[in-house]
C-alpha positions in Angstrom: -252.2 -40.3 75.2 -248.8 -42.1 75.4 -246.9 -42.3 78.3 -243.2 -40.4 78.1 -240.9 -42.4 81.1 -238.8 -38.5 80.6 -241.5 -36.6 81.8 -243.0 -33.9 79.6 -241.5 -32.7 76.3 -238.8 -29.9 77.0 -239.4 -26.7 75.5 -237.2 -25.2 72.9 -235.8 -21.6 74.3 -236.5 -18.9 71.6 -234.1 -17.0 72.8 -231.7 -19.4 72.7 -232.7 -20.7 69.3 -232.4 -16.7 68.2 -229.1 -16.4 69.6 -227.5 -19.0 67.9 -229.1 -18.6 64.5 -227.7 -14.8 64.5 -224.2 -16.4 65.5 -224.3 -18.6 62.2 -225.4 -15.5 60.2 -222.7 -13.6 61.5 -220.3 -16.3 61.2 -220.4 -16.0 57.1 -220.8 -11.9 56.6 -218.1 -10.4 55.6 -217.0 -7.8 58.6 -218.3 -4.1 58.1 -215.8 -1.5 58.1 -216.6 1.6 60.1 -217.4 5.2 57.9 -214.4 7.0 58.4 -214.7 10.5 60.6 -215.3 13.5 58.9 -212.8 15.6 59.1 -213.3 19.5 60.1 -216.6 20.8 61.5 -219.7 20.5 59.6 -221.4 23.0 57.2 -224.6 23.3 59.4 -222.9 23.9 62.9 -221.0 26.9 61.2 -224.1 28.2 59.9 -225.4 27.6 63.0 -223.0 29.0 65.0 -222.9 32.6 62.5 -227.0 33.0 62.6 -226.7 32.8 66.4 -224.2 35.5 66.8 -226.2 37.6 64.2 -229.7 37.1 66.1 -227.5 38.2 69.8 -226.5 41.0 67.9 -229.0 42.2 66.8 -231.1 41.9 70.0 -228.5 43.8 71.5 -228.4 46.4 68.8 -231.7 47.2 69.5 -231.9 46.9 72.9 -229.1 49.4 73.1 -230.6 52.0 70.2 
């Protein structure tokens, strides 16, 4: 066993380590451009929005026959 006059080895943070290495990735990739917003409501919300009306009335239609 040798004798260190520093005292014990430090540890390395992973954390750390992690932290930088994803700043060095990021550093280099080129910068994502965000999906533009679609524009009007969606297909499925409509149809949605239509079979729910149909379902109310037609619960009411037979409620009320």
């Amino acid at each position: 066993m040798t004798n260190n006059p520093h005292g014990p080895a430090p540890q390395q943070d992973p954390a750390g380590s992690t932290q930088m290495f994803r700043a060095f990735v990021d550093e280099g990739a080129p910068q994502r451009q965000p999906a533009p917003a679609a524009s009007g409501p969606r297909p499925g919300l409509i149809v949605g929005i239509v079979a729910a009306i149909a379902i109310i009335a037609g619960v009411a239609w037979l409620a009320l026959a």
